[in-house]
C-alpha positions as CSV (number, residue, x, y, z in Angstrom):
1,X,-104.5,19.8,-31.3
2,X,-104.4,16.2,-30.6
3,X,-101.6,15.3,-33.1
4,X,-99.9,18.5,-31.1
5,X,-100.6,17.0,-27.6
6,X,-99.3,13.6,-29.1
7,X,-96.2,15.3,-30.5
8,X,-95.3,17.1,-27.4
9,X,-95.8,13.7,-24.9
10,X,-93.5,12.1,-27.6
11,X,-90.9,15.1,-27.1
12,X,-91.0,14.3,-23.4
13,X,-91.3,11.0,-23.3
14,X,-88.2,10.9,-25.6
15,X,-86.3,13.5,-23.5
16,X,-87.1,11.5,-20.1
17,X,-85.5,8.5,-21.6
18,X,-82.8,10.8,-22.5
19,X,-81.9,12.2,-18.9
20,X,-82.6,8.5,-17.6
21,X,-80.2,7.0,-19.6
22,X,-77.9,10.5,-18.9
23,X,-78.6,9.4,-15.3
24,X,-77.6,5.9,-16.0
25,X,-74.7,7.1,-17.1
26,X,-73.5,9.1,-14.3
27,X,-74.3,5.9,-11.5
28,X,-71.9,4.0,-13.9
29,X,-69.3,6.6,-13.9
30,X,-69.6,6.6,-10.1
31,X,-69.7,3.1,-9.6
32,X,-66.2,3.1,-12.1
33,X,-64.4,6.3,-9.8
34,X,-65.6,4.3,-6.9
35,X,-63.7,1.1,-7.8
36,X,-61.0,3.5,-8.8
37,X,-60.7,4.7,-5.3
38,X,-60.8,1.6,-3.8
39,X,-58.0,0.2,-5.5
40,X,-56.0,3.2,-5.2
41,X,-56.5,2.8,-1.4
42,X,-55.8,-0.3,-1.3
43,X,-52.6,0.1,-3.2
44,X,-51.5,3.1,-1.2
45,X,-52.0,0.9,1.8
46,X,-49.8,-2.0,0.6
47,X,-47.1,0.1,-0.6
48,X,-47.5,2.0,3.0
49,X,-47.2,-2.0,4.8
50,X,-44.5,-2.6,2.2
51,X,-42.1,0.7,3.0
52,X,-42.8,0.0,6.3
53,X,-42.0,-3.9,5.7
54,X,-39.0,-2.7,4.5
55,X,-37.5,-0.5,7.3
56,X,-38.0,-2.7,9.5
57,X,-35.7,-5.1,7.8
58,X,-33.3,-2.7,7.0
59,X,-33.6,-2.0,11.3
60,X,-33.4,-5.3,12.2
61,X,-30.7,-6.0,10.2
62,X,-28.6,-2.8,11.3
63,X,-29.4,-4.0,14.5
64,X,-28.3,-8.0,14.1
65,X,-24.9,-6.4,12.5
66,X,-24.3,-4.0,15.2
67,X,-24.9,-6.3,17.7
68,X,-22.5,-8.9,15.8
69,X,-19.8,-6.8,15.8
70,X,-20.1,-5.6,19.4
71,X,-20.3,-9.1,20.1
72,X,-17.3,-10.0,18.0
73,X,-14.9,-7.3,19.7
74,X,-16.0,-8.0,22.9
75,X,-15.1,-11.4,22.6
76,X,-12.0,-10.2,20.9
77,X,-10.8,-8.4,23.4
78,X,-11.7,-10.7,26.5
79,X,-9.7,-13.5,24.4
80,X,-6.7,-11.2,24.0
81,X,-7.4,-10.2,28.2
82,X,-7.2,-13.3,28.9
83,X,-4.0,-14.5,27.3
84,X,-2.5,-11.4,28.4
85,X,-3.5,-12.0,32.3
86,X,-2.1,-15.9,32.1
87,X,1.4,-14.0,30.9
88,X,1.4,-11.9,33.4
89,X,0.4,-13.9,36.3
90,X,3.2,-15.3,35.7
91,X,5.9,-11.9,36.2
92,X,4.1,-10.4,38.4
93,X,1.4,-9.2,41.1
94,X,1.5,-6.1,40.2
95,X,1.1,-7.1,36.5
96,X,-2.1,-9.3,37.3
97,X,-3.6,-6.3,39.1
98,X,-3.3,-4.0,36.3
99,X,-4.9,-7.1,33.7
100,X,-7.7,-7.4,36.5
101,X,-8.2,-3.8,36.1
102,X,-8.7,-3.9,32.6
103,X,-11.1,-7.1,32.5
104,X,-13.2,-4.9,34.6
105,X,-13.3,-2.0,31.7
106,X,-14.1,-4.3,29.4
107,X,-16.8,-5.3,31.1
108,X,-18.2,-2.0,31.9
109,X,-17.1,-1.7,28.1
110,X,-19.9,-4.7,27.6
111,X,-22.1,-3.7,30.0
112,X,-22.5,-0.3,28.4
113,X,-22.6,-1.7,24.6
114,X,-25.6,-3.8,26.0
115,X,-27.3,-0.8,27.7
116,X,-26.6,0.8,24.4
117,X,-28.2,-2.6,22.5
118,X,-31.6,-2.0,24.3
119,X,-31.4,1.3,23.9
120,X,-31.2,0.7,20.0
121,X,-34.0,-1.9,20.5
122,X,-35.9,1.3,22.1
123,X,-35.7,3.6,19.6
124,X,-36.3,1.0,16.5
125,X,-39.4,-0.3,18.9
126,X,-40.2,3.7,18.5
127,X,-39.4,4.3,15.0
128,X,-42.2,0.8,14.7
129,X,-45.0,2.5,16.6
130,X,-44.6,6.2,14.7
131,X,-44.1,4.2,11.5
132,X,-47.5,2.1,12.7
133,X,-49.3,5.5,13.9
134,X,-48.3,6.8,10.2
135,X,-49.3,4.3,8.4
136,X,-52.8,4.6,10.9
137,X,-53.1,8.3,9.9
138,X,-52.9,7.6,6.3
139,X,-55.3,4.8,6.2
140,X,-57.4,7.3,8.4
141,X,-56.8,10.4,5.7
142,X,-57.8,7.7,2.6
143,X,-60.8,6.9,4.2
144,X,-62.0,10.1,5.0
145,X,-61.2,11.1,1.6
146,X,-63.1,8.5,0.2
147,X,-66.0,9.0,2.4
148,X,-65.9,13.0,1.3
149,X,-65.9,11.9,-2.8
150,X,-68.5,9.3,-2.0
151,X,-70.5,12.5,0.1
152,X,-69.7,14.4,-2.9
153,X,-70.9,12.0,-5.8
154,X,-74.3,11.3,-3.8
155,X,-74.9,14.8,-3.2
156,X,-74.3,15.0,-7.0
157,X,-76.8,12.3,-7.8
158,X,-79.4,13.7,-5.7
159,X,-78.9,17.1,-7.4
160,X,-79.1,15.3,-11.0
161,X,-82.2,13.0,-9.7
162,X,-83.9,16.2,-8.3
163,X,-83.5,17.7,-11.9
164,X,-84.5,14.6,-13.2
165,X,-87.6,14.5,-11.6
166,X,-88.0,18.4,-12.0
167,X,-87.8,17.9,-16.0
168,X,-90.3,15.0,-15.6
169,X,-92.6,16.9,-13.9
């Protein structure tokens, strides 16, 4: 009976190390998925910064050219106004009144392209803060996701531990 006892505390002793290093096991599988996530957050976050990097240059520079060219037929046409209106002066009052009437379009003309400039500057100033609050919401959905597979993996190790100690015991 002794040899028995001493047989059946080796069996144990031997399965104990067994589930210990099973448990071992397990932590550094968690501590690997855990890195895992963490770099695959942190990628999805730069790639989120770099997209949005990247419309906002693309905005910008929609922006800068449609301002240019606004800019550049404005001036356009004030330049050809201009010479027209020192032509006319010349033949005419009646001429000059009608060039006077049409430097004032044109600068209703330029007053409106710059109310529609700012409003362009509005809406890519919007597009910014929904692209912001987007990339807010996903860094808020990676974390809770995280947080519910880091729940999930300590729920799992308490399980395993509890059986642990339950075999032990």
């Amino acid at each position: 009976t002794c040899e028995l006892r001493r047989d059946l505390v080796k069996t144990q002793s031997h399965q104990t190390t067994e589930v210990r290093q099973e448990v071992e096991k397990t932590r550094s599988v968690a501590q690997e998925l855990r890195k895992d996530l963490t770099l695959t957050f942190q990628l999805e976050v730069a790639n989120v910064r770099k997209e949005l990097c990247q419309k906002e240059e693309t905005l910008n520079g929609e922006i800068a050219a449609a301002s240019a060219r606004a800019k550049e037929q404005l001036s356009n046409e004030i330049r050809k106004v201009t010479n027209e209106v020192q032509q006319m002066w010349q033949q005419s009052h009646h001429a000059e009144q009608m060039l006077k009437e049409e430097v004032l379009q044109l600068t209703h003309g330029m007053r409106r392209a710059e109310e529609e400039a700012e409003e362009l500057r509005a809406e890519v100033h919007e597009a910014c803060t929904a692209i912001e609050e987007n990339r807010q919401e996903v860094d808020a959905h990676l974390s809770l996701r995280i947080s519910e597979v880091q729940q999930s993996l300590q729920a799992e190790f308490k399980v395993a531990d509890a059986n642990l100690h339950t075999e032990v015991a």
